[in-house]
C-alpha positions as CSV (number, residue, x, y, z in Angstrom):
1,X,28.1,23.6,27.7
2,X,24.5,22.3,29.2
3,X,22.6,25.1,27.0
4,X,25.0,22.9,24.0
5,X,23.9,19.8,25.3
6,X,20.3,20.5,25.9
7,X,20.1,22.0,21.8
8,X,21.9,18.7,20.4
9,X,19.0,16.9,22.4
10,X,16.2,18.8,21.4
11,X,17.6,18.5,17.8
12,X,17.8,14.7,18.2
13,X,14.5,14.1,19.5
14,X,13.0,16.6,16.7
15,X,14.9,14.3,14.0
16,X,12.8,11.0,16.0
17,X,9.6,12.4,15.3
18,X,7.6,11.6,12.0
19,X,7.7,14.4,9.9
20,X,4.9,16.1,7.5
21,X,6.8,15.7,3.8
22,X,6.7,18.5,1.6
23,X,4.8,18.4,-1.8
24,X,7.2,17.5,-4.0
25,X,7.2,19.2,-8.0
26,X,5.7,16.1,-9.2
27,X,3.0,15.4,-7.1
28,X,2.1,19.4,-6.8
29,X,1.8,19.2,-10.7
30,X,0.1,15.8,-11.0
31,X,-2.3,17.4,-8.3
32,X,-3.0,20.5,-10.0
33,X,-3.5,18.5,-13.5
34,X,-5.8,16.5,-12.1
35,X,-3.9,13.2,-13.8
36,X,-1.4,11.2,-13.9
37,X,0.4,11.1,-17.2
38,X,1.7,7.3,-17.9
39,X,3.8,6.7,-20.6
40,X,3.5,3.3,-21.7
41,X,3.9,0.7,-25.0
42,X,2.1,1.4,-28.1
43,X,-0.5,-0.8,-26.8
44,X,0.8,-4.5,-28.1
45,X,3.0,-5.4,-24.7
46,X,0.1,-8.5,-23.8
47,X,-0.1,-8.6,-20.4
48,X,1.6,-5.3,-19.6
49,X,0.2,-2.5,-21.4
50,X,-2.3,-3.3,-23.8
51,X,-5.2,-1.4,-25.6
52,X,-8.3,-3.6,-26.3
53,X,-10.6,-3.4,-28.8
54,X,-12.8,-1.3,-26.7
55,X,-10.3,1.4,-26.0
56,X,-9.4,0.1,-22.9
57,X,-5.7,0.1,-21.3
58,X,-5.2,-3.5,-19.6
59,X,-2.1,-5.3,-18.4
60,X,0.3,-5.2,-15.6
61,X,2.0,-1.9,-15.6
62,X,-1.2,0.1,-16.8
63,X,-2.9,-1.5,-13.3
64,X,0.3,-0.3,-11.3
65,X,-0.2,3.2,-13.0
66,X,-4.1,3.1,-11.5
67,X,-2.1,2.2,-8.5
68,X,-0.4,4.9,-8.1
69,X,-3.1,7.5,-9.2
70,X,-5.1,6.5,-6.7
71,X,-2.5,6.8,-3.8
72,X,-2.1,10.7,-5.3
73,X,-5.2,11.3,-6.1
74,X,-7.6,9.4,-4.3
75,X,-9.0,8.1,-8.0
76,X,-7.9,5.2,-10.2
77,X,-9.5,6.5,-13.1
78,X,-7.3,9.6,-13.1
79,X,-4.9,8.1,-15.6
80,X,-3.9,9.8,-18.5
81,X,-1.6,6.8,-20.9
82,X,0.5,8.1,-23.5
83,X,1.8,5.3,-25.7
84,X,5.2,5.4,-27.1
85,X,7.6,3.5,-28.8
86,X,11.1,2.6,-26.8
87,X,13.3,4.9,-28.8
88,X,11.2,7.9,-27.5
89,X,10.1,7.0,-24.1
90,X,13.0,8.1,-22.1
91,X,13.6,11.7,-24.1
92,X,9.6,12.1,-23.3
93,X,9.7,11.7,-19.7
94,X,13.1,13.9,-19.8
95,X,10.7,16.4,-21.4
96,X,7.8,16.0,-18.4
97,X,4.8,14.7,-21.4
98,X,5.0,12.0,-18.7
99,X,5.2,11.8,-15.2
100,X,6.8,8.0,-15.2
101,X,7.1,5.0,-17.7
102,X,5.2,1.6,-17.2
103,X,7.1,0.1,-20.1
104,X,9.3,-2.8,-19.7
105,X,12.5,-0.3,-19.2
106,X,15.2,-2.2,-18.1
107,X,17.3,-0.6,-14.9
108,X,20.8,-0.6,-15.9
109,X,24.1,0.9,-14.8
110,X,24.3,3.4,-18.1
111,X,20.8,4.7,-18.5
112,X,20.7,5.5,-14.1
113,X,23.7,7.0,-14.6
114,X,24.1,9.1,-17.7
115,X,20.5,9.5,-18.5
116,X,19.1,11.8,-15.5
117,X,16.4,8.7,-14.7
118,X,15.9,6.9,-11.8
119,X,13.9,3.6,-10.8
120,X,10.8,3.3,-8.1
121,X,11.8,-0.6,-7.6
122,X,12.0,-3.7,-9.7
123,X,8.0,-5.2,-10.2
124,X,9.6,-7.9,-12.7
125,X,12.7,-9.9,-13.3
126,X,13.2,-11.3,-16.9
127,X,16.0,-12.6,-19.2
128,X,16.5,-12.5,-22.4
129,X,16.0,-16.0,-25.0
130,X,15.2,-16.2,-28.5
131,X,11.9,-17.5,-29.6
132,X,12.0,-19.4,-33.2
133,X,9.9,-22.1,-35.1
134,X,9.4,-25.5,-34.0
135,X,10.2,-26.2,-37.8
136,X,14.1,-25.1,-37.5
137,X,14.8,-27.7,-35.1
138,X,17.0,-25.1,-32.7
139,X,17.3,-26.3,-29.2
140,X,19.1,-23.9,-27.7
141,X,21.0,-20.2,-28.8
142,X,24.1,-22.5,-29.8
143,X,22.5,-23.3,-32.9
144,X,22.0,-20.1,-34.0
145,X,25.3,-19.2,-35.2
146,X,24.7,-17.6,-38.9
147,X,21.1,-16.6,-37.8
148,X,19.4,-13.7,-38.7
149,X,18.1,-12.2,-35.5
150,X,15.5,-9.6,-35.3
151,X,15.7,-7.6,-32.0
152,X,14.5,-3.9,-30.9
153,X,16.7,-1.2,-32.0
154,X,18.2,1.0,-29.1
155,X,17.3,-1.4,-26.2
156,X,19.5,-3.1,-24.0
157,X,17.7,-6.8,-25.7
158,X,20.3,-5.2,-28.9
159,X,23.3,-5.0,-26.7
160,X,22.7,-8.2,-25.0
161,X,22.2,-10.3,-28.1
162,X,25.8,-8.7,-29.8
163,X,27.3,-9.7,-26.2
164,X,26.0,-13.6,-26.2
165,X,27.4,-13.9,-29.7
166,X,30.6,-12.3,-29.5
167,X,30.9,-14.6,-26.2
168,X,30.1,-17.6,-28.0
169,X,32.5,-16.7,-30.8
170,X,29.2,-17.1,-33.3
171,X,28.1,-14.9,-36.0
172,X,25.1,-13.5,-36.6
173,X,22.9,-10.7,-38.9
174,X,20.7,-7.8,-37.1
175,X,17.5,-7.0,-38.2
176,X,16.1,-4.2,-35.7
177,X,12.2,-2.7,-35.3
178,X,11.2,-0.3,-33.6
179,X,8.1,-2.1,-31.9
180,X,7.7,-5.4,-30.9
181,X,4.9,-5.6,-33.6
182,X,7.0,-5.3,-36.4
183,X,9.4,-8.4,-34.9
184,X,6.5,-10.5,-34.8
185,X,5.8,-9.7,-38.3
186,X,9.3,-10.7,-39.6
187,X,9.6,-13.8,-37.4
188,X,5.8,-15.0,-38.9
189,X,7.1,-13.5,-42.2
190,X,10.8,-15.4,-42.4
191,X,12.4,-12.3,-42.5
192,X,14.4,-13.5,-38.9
193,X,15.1,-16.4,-38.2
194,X,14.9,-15.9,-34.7
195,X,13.4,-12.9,-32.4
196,X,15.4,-12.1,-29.0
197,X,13.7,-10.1,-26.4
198,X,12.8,-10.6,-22.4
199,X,11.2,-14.0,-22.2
200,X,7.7,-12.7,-20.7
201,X,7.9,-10.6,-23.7
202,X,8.3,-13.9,-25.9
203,X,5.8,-15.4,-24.3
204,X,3.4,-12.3,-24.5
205,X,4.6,-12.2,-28.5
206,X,3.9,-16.0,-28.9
207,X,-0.3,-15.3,-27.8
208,X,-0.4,-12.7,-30.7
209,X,0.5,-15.0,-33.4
210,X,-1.6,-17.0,-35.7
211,X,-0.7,-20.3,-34.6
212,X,1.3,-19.9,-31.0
213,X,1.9,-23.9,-31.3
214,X,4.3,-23.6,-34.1
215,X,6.7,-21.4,-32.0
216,X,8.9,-22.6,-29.5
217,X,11.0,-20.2,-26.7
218,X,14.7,-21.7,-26.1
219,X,15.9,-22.3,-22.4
220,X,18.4,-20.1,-23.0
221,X,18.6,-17.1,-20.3
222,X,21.9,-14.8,-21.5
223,X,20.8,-11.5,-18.7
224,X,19.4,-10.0,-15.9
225,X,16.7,-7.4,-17.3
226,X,15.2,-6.1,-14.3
227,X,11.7,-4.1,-15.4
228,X,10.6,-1.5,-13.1
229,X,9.1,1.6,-13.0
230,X,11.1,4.7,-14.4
231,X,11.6,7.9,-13.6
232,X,13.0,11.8,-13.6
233,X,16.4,11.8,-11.2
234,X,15.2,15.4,-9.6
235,X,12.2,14.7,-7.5
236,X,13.5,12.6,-4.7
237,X,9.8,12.6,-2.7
238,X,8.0,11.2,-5.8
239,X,10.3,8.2,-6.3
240,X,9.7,7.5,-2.6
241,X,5.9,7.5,-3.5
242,X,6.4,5.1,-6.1
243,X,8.9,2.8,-4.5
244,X,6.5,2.6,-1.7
245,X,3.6,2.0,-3.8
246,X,5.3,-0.7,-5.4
247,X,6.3,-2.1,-2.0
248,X,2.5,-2.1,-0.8
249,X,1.4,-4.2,-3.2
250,X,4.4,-6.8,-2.3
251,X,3.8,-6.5,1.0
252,X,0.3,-7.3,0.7
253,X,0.6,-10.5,-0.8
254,X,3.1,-11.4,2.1
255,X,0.2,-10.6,4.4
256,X,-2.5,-12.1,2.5
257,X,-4.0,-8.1,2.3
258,X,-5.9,-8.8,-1.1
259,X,-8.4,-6.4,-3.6
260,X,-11.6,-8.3,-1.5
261,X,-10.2,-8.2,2.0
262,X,-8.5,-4.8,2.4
263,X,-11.0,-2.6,4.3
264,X,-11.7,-5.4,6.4
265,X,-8.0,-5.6,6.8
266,X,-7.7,-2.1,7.6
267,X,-10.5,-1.8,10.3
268,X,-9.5,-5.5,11.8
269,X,-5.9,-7.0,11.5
270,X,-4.1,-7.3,14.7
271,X,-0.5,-7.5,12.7
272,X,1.2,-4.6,13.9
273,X,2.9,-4.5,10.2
274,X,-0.3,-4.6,8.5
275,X,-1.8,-2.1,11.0
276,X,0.9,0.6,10.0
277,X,0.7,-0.2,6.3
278,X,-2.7,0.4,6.2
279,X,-3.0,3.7,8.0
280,X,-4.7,2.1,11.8
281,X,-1.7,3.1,13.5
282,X,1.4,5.6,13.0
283,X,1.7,8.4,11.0
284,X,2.9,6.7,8.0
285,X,0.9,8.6,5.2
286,X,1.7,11.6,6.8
287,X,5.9,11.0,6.0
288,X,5.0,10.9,2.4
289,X,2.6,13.8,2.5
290,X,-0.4,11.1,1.4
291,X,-3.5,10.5,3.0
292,X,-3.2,8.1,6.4
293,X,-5.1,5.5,4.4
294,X,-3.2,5.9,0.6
295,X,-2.0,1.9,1.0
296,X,-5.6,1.0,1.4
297,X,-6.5,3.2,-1.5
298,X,-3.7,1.0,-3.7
299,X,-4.4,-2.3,-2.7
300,X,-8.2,-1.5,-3.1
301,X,-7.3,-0.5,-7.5
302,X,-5.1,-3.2,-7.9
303,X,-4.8,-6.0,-4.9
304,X,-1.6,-7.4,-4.6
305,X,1.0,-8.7,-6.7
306,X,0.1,-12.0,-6.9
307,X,-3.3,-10.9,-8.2
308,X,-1.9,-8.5,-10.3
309,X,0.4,-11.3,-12.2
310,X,-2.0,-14.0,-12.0
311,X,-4.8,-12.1,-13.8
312,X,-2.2,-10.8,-16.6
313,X,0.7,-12.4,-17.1
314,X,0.1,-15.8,-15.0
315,X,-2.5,-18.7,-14.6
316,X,-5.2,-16.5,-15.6
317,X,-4.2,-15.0,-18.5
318,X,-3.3,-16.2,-21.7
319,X,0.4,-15.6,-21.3
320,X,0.5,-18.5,-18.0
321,X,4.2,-17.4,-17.3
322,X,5.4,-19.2,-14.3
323,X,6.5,-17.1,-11.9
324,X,9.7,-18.1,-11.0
325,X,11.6,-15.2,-10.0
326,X,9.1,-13.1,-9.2
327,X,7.8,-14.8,-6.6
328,X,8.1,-13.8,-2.8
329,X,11.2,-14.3,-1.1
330,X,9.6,-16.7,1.2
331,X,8.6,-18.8,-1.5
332,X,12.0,-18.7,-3.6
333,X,11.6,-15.7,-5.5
334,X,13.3,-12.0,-5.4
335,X,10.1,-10.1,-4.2
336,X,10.7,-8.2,-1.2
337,X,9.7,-5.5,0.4
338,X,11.2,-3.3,2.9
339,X,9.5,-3.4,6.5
340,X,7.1,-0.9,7.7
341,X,8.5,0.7,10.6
């Protein structure tokens, strides 16, 4: 009986102790590629995955991409994007041509369950509305019954628009694209009368038009479209390193860790949190199989959240989306992250 007592013990305190992860499938091939493969829009999501005129990827989740490259790699260069349009994004990262999506895929009940995908977090809630001209005198969705609506085909925007209408007992006529291009060019064109997506989506479509002044977004919100990034259900460790990348850069807007202040951070906070985040104390790295110092490697590619939504979707971009939910929980919002303990 001791001898059984004394193994349960030993086994307990074993289970206490941080433990070095193993590589998972992922991060061993995204470490032997040398890149991170990032499937994102076509290039026309303003403010979350855009390609300049230069060649350059910008917007939100392109930045969270560097991100996470250089937590893996050590390099925020070592991004590989591969543009795609919605109804091929989730059979490509079935296929492995990615590693995750940064592209505005919403987490619902359906595509977690019967798809094989899984989620590293939430990094923005939206809702859907309807953006239309000032011209048709709409105020909100009610007076759109007998509308032509143009809407992505195969997205959950296309569910949720048949739901609000059939709930409002109003009638309506579908015209789908398959980018959010082409439902620009109907609404300028008249061939919709109204286009339905995620709100910062609207608002991102509204910059791209010729005159942003003569379109209005309704207040109507009709769902819950949390965006986050999305990926393969069969490599547990790499969601962890995703989710907790995504959860650094909350966490170090609650700390006020930013881009300009995080070495300082690392060598001189005295906030036990920040002190384990950053890699000073504990073996936090270590649990993930990263480097002691990955979080500091993050932050330093893309600061924290409220500098990665300020600088492309909020004040100082041309999007200036409010932003409401997705502000820190101690401010009113839904962002939150987990402690580090």
């Amino acid at each position: 009986m001791k001898s059984i007592i004394l193994a349960a013990l030993a086994l307990a305190s074993a289970a206490a102790l941080p433990a070095e992860a193993a590589e998972g499938d992922t991060v061993k091939a995204i470490r032997a590629r040398g890149e991170l493969l990032c499937g994102v829009s076509t290039g026309v999501s303003t403010g979350m995955s855009t390609l300049d005129n230069q060649g350059n990827w910008k917007g939100m989740e392109v930045e969270f991409c560097r991100g996470l490259a250089a937590a893996i790699l050590g390099d925020a260069s070592k991004v590989k994007f591969v543009p795609l349009e919605f109804r091929v994004a989730f059979t490509t990262l079935q296929s492995g041509a990615a590693d995750i999506l940064a592209r505005t895929a919403t987490w619902s009940y359906s595509r977690d369950a019967s798809l094989n995908l899984d989620w590293g977090g939430v990094y923005m809630y939206d809702g859907q509305g309807f953006m239309v001209a000032k011209k048709l005198g709409a105020k909100s969705g009610k007076d759109l019954n007998g509308a032509s609506i143009c809407v992505s085909a195969g997205t959950t925007s296309e569910l949720n628009l048949a739901d609000y209408f059939r709930s409002n007992g109003m009638k309506y006529t579908v015209i789908t694209g398959s980018t959010r291009e082409q439902n620009q060019q109907s609404l300028e064109s008249g061939r919709c009368d109204a286009y339905s997506n995620e709100r910062g989506g609207l608002a991102a479509s509204r910059t791209a038009m010729k005159n942003p002044d003569d379109w209005v977004i309704l207040p109507d919100v009709f769902s819950k479209e949390p965006l986050g990034p999305t990926l393969r259900q069969d490599d547990a460790r790499f969601r962890d390193i995703v989710a907790w990348t995504l959860n650094i850069i909350i966490a170090a807007e609650e700390f006020g860790v930013t881009k300009a202040n995080v070495a300082e951070q690392a060598a001189s906070s005295t906030n036990p949190e920040v002190q384990r985040m950053l890699g000073k104390t504990g073996e936090f790295g270590k649990m993930l199989g990263m480097e002691q110092d990955w979080a500091v490697k993050v932050i330093a590619a893309t600061g924290n959240y409220g500098e990665l939504y300020e600088r492309n979707l909020g004040s100082g971009s041309p999007i200036k989306l409010d932003r409401g939910l997705n502000s820190l929980w101690s401010k009113g919002g839904l962002l939150y992250s987990p402690p580090f303990r």
